[in-house]
C-alpha positions in Angstrom: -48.8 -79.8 -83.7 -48.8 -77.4 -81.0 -47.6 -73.9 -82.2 -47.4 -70.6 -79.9 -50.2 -68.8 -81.3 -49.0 -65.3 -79.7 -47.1 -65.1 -82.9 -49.1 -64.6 -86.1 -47.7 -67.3 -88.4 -46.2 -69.4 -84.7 -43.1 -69.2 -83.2 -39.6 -71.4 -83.9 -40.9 -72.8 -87.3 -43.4 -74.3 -86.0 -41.9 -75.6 -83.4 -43.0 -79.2 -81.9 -44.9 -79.3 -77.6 -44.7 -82.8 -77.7 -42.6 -86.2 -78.4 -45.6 -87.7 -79.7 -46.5 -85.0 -82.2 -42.4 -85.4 -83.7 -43.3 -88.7 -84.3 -46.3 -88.1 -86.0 -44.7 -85.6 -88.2 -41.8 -87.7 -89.2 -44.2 -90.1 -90.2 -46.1 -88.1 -92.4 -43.1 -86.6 -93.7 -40.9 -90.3 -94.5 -40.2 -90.5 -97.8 -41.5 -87.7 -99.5 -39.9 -85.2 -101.4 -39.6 -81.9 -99.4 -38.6 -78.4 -100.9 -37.5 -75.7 -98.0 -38.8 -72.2 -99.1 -36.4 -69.6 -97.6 -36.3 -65.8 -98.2 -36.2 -62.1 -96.8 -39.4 -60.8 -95.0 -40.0 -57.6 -97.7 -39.5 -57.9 -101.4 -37.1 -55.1 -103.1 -38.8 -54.9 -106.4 -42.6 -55.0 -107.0 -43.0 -57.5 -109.5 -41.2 -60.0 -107.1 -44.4 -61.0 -105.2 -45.8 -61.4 -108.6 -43.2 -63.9 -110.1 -43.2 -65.8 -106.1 -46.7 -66.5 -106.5 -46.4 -67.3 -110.6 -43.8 -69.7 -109.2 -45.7 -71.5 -106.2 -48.5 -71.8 -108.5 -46.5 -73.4 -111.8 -44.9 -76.0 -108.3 -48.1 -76.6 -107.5 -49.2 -77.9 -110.9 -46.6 -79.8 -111.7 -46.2 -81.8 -108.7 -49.7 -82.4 -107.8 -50.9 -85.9 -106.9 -47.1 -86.7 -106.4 -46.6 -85.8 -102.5 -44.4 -83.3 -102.5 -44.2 -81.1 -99.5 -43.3 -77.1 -99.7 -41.8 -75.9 -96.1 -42.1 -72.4 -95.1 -41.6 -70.5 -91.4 -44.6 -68.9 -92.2 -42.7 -65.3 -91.9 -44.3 -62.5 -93.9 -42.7 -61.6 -97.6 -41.5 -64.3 -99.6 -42.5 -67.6 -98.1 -46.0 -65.8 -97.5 -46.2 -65.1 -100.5 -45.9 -68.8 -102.3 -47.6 -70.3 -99.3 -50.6 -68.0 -100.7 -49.6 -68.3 -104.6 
């Protein structure tokens, strides 16, 4: 996947340069359970951040091993934060 790097976390979602390279990534994605992370850019209360990550990382656990995808944008605040918890 080719993403516009002039952007620190790419540009359009990760948006895709090439037919062959939506392919692939429908492939790879076919069949597997997907979970969309969405939310604002700065958190309004400080322990938010904390309960993100606490939250990414109890995801994590429980569905290791059984293929399940967690989609961000990449943009800064919340989805940074589980990307990184």
């Amino acid at each position: 996947v080719d993403l516009d790097h002039s952007h620190p976390f790419g540009r359009n979602c990760g948006a895709m340069s090439i037919q062959g390279d939506r392919n692939d990534l429908s492939t790879r994605l076919a069949a597997r359970l997907r979970v969309c992370i969405l939310g604002g850019t700065a958190f309004l209360n400080t322990e938010s951040a904390d309960l993100v990550k606490a939250l990414a990382s109890e995801a994590d656990a429980r569905f290791a091993g059984q293929g399940v995808i967690f989609i961000t944008c990449g943009q800064q605040g919340i989805q940074e934060a589980f990307a990184k918890g």
